[in-house]
C-alpha atoms as an extended CHARMM CRD file, in Angstrom:
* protein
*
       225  EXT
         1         1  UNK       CA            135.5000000000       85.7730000000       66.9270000000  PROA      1               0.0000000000
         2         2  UNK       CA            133.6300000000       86.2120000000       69.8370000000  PROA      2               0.0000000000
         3         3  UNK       CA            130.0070000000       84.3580000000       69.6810000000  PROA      3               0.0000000000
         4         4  UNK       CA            127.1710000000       87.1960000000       72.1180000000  PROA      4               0.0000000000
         5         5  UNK       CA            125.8430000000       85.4500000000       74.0070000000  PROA      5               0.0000000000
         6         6  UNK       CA            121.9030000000       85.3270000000       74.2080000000  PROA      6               0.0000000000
         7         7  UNK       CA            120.2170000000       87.9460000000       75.7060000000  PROA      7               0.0000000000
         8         8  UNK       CA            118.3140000000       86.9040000000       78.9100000000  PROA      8               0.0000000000
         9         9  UNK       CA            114.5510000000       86.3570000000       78.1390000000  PROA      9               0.0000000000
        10        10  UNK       CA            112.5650000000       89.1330000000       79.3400000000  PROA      10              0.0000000000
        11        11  UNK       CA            110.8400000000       89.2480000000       82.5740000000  PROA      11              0.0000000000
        12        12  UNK       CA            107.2910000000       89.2200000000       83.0440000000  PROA      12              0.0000000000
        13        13  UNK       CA            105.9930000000       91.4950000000       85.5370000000  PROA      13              0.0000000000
        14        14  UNK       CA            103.7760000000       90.0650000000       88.2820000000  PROA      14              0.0000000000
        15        15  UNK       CA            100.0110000000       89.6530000000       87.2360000000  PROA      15              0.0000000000
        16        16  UNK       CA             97.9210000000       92.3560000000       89.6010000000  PROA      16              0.0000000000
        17        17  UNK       CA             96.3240000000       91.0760000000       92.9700000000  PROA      17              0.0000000000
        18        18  UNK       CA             92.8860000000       90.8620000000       92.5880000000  PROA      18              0.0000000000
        19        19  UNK       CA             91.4960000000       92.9350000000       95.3500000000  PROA      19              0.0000000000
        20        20  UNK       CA             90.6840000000       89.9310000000       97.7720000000  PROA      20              0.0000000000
        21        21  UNK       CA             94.1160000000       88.8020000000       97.6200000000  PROA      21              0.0000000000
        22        22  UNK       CA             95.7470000000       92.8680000000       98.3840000000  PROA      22              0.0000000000
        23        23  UNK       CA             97.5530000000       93.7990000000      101.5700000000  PROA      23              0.0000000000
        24        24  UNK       CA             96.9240000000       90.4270000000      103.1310000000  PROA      24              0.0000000000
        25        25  UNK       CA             98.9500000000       89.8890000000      106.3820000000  PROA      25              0.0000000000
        26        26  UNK       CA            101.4250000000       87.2270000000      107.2440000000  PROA      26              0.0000000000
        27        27  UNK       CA             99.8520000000       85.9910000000      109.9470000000  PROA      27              0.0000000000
        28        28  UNK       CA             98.5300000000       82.3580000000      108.7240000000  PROA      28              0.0000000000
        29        29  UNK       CA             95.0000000000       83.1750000000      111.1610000000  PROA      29              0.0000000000
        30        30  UNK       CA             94.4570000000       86.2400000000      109.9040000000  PROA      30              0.0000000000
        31        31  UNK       CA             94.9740000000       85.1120000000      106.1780000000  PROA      31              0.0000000000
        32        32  UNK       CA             92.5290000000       82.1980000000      106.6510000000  PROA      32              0.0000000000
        33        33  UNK       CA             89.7220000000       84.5790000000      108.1280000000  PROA      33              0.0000000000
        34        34  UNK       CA             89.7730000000       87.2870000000      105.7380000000  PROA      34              0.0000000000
        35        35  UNK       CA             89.5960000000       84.2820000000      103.3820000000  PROA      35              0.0000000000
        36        36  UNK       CA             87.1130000000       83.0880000000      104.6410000000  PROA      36              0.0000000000
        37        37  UNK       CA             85.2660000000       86.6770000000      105.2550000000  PROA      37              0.0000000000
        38        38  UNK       CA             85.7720000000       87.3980000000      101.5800000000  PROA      38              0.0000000000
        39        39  UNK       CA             83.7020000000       84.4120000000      101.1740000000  PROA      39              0.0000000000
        40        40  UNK       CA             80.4780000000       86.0100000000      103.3370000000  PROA      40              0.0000000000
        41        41  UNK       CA             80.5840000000       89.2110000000      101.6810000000  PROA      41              0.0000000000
        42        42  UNK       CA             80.1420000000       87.3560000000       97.8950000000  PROA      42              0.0000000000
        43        43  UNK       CA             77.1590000000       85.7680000000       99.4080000000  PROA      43              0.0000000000
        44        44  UNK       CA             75.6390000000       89.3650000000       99.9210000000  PROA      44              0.0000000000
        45        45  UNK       CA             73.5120000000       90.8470000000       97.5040000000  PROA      45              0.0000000000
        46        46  UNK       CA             74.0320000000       94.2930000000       98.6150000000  PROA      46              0.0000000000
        47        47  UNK       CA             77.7260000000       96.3440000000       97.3690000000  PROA      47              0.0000000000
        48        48  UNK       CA             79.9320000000       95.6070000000      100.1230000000  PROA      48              0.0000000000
        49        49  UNK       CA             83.4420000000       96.4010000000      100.3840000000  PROA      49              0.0000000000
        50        50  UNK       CA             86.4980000000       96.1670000000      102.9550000000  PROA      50              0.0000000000
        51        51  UNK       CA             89.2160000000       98.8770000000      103.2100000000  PROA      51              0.0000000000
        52        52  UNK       CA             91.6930000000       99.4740000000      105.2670000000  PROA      52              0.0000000000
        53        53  UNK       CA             92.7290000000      102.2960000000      107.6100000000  PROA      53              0.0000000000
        54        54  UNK       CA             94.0750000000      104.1250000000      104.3160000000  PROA      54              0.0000000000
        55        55  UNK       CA             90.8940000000      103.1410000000      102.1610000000  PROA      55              0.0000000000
        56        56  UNK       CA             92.6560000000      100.6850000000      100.2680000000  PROA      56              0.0000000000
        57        57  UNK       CA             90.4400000000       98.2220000000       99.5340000000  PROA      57              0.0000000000
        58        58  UNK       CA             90.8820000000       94.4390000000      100.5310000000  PROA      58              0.0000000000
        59        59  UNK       CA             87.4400000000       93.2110000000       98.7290000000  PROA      59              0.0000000000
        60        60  UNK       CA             85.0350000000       93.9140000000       96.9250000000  PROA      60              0.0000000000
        61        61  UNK       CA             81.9060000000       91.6650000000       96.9470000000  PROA      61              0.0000000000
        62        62  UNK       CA             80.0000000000       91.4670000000       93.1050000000  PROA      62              0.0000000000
        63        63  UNK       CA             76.8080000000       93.6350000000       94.2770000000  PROA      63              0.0000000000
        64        64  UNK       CA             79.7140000000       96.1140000000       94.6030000000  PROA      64              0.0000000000
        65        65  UNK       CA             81.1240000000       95.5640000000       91.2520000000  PROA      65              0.0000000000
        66        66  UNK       CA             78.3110000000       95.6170000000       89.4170000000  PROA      66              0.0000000000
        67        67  UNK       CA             77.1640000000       99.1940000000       91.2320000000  PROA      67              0.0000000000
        68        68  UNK       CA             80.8170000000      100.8810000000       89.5160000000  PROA      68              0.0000000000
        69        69  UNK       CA             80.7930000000       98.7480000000       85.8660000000  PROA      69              0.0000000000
        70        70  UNK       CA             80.8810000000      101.8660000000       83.8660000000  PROA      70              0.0000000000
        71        71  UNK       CA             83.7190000000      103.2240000000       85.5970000000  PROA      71              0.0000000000
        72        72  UNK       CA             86.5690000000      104.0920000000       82.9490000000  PROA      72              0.0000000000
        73        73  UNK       CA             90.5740000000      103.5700000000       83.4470000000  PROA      73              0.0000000000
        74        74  UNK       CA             92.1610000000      105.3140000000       86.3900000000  PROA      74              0.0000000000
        75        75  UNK       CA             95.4120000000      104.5100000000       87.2430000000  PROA      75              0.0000000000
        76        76  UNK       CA             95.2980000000      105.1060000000       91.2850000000  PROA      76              0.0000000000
        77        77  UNK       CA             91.3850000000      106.0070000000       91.8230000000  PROA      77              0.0000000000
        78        78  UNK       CA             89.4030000000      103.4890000000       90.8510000000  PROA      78              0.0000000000
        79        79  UNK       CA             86.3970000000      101.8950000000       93.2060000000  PROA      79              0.0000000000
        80        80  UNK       CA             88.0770000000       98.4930000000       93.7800000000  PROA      80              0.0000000000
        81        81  UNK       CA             91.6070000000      100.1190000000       94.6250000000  PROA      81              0.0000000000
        82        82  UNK       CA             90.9230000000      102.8200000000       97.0140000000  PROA      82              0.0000000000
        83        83  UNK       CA             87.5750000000      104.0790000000       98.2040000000  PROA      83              0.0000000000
        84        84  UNK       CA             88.4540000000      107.3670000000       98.7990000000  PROA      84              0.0000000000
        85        85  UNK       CA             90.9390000000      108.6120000000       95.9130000000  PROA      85              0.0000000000
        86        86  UNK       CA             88.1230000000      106.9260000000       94.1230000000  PROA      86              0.0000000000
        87        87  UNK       CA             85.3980000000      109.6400000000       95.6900000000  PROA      87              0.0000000000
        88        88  UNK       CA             87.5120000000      112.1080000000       95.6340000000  PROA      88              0.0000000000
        89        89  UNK       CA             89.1780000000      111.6320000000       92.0530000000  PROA      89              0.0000000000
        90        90  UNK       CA             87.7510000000      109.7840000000       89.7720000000  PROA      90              0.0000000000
        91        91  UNK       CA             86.4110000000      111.7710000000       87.0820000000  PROA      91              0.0000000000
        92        92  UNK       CA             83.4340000000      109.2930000000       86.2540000000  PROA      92              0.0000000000
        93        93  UNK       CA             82.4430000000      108.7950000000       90.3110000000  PROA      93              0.0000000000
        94        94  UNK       CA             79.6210000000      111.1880000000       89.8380000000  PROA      94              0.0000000000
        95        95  UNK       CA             77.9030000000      109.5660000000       87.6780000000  PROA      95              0.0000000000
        96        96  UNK       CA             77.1730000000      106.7330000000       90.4860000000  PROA      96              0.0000000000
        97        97  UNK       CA             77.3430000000      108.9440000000       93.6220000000  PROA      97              0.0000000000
        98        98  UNK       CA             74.6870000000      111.7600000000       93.9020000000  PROA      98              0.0000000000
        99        99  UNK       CA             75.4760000000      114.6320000000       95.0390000000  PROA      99              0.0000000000
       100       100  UNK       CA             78.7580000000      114.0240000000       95.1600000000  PROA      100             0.0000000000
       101       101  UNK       CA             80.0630000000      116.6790000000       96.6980000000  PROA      101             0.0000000000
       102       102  UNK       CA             78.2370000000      117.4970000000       99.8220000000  PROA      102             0.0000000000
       103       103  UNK       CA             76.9730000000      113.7550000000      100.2640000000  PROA      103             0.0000000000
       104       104  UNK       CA             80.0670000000      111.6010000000       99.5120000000  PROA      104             0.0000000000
       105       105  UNK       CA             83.4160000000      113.8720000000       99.0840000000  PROA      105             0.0000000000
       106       106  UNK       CA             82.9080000000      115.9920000000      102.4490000000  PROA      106             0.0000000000
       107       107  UNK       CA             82.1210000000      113.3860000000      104.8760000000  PROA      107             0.0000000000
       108       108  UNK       CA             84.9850000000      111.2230000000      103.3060000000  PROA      108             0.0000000000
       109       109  UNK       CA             86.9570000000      114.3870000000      103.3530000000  PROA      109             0.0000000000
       110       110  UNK       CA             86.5110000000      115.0580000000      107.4210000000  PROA      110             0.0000000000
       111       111  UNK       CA             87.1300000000      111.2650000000      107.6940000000  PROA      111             0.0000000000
       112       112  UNK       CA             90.7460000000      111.8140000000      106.1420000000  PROA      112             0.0000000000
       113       113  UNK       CA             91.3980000000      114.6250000000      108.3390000000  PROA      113             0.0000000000
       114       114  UNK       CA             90.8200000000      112.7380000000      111.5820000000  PROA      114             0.0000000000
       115       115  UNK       CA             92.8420000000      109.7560000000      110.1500000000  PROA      115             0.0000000000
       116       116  UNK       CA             95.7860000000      111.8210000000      109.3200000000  PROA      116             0.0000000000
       117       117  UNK       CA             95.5570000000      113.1740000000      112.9030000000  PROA      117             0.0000000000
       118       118  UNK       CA             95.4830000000      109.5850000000      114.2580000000  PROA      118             0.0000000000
       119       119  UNK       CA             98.0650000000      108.5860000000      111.6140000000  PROA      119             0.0000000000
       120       120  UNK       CA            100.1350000000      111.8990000000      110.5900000000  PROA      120             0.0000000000
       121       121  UNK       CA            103.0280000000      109.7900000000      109.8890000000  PROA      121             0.0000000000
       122       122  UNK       CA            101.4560000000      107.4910000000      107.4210000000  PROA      122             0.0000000000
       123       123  UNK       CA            102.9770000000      108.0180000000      103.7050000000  PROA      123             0.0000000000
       124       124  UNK       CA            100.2050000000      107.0640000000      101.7690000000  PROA      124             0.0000000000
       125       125  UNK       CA             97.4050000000      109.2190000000      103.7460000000  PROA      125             0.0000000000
       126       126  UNK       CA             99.8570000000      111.9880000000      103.5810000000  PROA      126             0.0000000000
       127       127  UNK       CA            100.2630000000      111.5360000000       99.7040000000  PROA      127             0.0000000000
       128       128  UNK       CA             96.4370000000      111.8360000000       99.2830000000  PROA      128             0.0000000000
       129       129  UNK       CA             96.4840000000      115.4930000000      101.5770000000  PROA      129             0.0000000000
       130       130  UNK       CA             99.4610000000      116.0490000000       99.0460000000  PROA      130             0.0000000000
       131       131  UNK       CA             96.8390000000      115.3540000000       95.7620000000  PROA      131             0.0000000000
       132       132  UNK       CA             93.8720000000      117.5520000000       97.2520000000  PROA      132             0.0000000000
       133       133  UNK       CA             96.8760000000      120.0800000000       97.9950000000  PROA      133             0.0000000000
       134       134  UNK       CA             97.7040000000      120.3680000000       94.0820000000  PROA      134             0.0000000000
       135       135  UNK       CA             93.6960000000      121.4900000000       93.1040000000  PROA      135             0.0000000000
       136       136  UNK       CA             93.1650000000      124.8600000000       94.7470000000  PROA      136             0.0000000000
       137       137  UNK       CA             89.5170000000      124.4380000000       94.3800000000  PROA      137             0.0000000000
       138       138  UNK       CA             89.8270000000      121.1040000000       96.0420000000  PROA      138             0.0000000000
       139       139  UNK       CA             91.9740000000      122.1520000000       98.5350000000  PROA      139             0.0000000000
       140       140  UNK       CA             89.9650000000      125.2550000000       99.3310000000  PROA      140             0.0000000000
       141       141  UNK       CA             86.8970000000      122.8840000000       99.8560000000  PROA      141             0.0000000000
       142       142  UNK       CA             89.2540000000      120.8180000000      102.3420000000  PROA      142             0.0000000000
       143       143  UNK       CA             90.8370000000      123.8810000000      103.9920000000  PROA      143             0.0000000000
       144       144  UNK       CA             87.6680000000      126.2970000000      104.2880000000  PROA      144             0.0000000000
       145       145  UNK       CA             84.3240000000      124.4100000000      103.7510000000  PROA      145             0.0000000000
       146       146  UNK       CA             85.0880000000      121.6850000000      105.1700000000  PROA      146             0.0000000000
       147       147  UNK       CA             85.1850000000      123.4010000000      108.8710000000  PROA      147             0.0000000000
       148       148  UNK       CA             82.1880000000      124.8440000000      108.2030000000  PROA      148             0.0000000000
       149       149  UNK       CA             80.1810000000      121.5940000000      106.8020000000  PROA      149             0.0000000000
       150       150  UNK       CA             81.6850000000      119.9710000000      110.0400000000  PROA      150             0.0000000000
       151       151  UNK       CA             79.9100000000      122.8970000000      112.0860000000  PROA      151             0.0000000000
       152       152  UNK       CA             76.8270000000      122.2450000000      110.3160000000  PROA      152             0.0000000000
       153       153  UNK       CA             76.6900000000      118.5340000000      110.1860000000  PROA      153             0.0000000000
       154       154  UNK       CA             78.0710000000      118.0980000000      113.7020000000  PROA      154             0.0000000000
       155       155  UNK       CA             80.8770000000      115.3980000000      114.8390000000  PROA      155             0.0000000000
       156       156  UNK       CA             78.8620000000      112.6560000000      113.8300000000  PROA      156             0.0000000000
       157       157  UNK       CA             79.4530000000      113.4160000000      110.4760000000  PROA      157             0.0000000000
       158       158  UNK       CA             83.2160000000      112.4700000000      110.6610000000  PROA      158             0.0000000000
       159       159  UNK       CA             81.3850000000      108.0650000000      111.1960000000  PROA      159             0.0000000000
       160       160  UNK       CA             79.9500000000      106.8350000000      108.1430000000  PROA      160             0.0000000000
       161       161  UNK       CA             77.7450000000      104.1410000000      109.7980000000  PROA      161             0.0000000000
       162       162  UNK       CA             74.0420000000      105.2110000000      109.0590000000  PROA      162             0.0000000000
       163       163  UNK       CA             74.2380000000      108.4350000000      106.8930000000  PROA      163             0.0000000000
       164       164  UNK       CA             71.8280000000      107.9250000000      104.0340000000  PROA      164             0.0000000000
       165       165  UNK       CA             73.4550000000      109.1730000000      100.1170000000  PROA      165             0.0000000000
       166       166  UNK       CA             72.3770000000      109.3220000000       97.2180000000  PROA      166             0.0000000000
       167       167  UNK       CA             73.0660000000      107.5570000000       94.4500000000  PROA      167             0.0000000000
       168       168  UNK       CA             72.2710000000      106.1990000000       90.7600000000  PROA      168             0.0000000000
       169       169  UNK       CA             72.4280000000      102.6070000000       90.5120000000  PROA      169             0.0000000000
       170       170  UNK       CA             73.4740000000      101.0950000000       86.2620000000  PROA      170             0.0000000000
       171       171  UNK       CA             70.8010000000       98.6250000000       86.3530000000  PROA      171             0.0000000000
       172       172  UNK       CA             67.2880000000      100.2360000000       85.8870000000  PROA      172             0.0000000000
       173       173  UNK       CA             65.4190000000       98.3350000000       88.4240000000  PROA      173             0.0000000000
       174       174  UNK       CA             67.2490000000      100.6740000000       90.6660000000  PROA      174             0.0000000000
       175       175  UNK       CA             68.1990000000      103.5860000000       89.0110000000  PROA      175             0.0000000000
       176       176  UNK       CA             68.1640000000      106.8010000000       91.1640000000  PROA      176             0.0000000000
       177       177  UNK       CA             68.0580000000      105.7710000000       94.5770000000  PROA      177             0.0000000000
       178       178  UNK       CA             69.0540000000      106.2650000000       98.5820000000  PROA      178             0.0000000000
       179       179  UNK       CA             71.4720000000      103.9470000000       99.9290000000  PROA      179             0.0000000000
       180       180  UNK       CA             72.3010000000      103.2870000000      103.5660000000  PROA      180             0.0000000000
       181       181  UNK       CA             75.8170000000      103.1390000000      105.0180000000  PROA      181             0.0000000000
       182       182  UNK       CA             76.0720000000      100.2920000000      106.8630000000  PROA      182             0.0000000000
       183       183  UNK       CA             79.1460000000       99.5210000000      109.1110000000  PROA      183             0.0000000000
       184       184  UNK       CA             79.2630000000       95.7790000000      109.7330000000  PROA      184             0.0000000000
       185       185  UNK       CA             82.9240000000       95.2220000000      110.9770000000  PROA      185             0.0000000000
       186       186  UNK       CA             83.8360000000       92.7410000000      113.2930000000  PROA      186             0.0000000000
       187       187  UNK       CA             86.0020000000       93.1160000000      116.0450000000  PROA      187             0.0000000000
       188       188  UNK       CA             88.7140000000       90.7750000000      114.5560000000  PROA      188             0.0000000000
       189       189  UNK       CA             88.8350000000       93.3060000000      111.6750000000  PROA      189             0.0000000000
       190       190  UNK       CA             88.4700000000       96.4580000000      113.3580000000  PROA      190             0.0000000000
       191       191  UNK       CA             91.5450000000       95.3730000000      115.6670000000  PROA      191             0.0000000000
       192       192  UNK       CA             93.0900000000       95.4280000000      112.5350000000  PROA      192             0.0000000000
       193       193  UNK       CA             92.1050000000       98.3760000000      111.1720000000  PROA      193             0.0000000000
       194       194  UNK       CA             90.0130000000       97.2710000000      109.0450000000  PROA      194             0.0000000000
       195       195  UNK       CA             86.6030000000       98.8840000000      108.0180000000  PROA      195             0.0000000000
       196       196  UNK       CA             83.5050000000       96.9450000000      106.1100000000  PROA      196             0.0000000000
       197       197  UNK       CA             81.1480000000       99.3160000000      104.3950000000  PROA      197             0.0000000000
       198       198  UNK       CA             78.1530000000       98.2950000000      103.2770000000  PROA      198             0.0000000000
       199       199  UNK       CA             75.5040000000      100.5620000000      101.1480000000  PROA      199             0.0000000000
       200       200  UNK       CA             71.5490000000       99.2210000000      101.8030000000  PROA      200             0.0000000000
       201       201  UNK       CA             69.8480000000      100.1840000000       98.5850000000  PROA      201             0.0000000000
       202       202  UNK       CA             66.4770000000      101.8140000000       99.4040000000  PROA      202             0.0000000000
       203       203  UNK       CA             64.4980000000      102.5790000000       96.3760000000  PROA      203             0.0000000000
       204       204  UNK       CA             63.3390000000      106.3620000000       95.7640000000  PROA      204             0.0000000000
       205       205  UNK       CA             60.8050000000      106.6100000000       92.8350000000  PROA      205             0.0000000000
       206       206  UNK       CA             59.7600000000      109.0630000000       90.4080000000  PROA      206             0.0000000000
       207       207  UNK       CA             63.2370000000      110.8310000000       90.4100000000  PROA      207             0.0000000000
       208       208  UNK       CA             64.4910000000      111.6890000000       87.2040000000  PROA      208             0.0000000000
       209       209  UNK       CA             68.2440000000      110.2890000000       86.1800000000  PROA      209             0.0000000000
       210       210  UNK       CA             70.8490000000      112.9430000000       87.1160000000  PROA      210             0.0000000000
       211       211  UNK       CA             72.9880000000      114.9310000000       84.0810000000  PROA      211             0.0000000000
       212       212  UNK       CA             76.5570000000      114.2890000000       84.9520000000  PROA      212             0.0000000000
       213       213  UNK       CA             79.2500000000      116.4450000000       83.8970000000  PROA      213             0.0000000000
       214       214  UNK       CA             82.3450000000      114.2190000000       83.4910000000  PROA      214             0.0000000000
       215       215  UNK       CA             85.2080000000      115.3820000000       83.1300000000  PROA      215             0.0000000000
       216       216  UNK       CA             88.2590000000      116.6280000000       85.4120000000  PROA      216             0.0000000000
       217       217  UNK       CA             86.3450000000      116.4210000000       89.0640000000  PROA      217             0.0000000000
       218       218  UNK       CA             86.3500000000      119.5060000000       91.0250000000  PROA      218             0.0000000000
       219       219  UNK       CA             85.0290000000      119.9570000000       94.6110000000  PROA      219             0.0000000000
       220       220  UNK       CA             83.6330000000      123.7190000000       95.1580000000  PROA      220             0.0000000000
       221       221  UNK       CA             84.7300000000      125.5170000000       98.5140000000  PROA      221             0.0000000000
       222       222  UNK       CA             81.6300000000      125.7180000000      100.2430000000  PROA      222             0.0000000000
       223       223  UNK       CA             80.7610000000      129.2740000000      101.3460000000  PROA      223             0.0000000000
       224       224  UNK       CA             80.9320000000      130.1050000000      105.3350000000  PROA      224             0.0000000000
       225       225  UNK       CA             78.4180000000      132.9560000000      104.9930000000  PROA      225             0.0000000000
């Protein structure tokens, strides 16, 4: 008789790239720099993070880690993947970013728009349009308030550099607080499409600690009347 012969062992799958080591180029200059850049932004004690033209993120420096530690499982949204699926669905991103809707999802919401007019061909930009598509309340926000917020906030509203959010930071000395949006990119990144955000923590006292509903996030269609 016939001896089976033994099964193959079974393949590991790749460990996950740690967010420094994501959509690196080829280019062997470019590799050593963001290397290297990775490098300054641990050195800052304020959360910093570098995304690219999609909002996936490149790095994230340990001020920004510790800001989103209580962050549950997501498998596509969370803070060190991509910024903006993070904003927009994460169902425990509220709890860190006040007001969350007006202050965080609408600005990042006009941002998208202008990128997918820049970049309408882009798969995974279009496959973000495609989630906020699938919520009506979502997509309503995107579709009808978000003209009107634009009206109201003007076209600077679409740059991120200098708007002031709230936010509620996990370690008390902070707590409920303002940040600053800083953007810090240099032109060897930018040239590259690459953006580096960084959020200034200014402290704002005697505010109590926001309730949070968690919980399926929803983004109401702001009224145009």
């Amino acid at each position: 008789m016939f001896q089976r012969a033994p099964l193959p062992p079974p393949v590991r799958p790749p460990e996950p790239l740690a967010a420094s080591e994501r959509l690196i180029p080829q280019d062997p200059g470019t590799q050593a720099y963001l290397r290297d850049y990775a490098t300054m932004m641990d050195a800052v004690p304020l959360p910093s993070v570098l995304f690219d033209r999609r909002w996936d993120v490149t790095h994230v420096n340990p001020a920004f880690q510790a800001l989103f530690r209580g962050m549950g499982d997501h498998p596509t949204a969370m803070p060190d993947q991509n910024f903006l699926r993070f904003v927009l669905f994460h169902p425990d991103a509220g709890s860190v970013l006040g007001d969350r809707e007006t202050s965080w999802c609408l600005p990042l919401l006009a941002q998208l728009e202008s990128a997918l007019e820049r970049y309408e061909d882009d798969g995974v930009l279009q496959a973000i349009r495609g989630e906020i598509a699938d919520d009506p309340i979502m997509d309503a926000a995107y579709r009808c308030g978000l003209p009107h917020w634009m009206r109201v906030a003007g076209a600077a509203a679409v740059h991120h550099d200098g708007a002031v959010r709230p936010l509620y930071h996990p370690d008390p000395q902070w707590g409920h607080a303002d940040c600053r949006i800083v953007d810090e990119t240099p032109a060897t990144l930018q040239d590259r499409g690459y953006t580096r955000m960084t959020l200034v923590l200014r402290e704002r006292r005697g505010t109590p600690t926001p309730k949070v509903r968690r919980g399926k996030p929803h983004l109401r269609a702001v009224s145009s009347g």
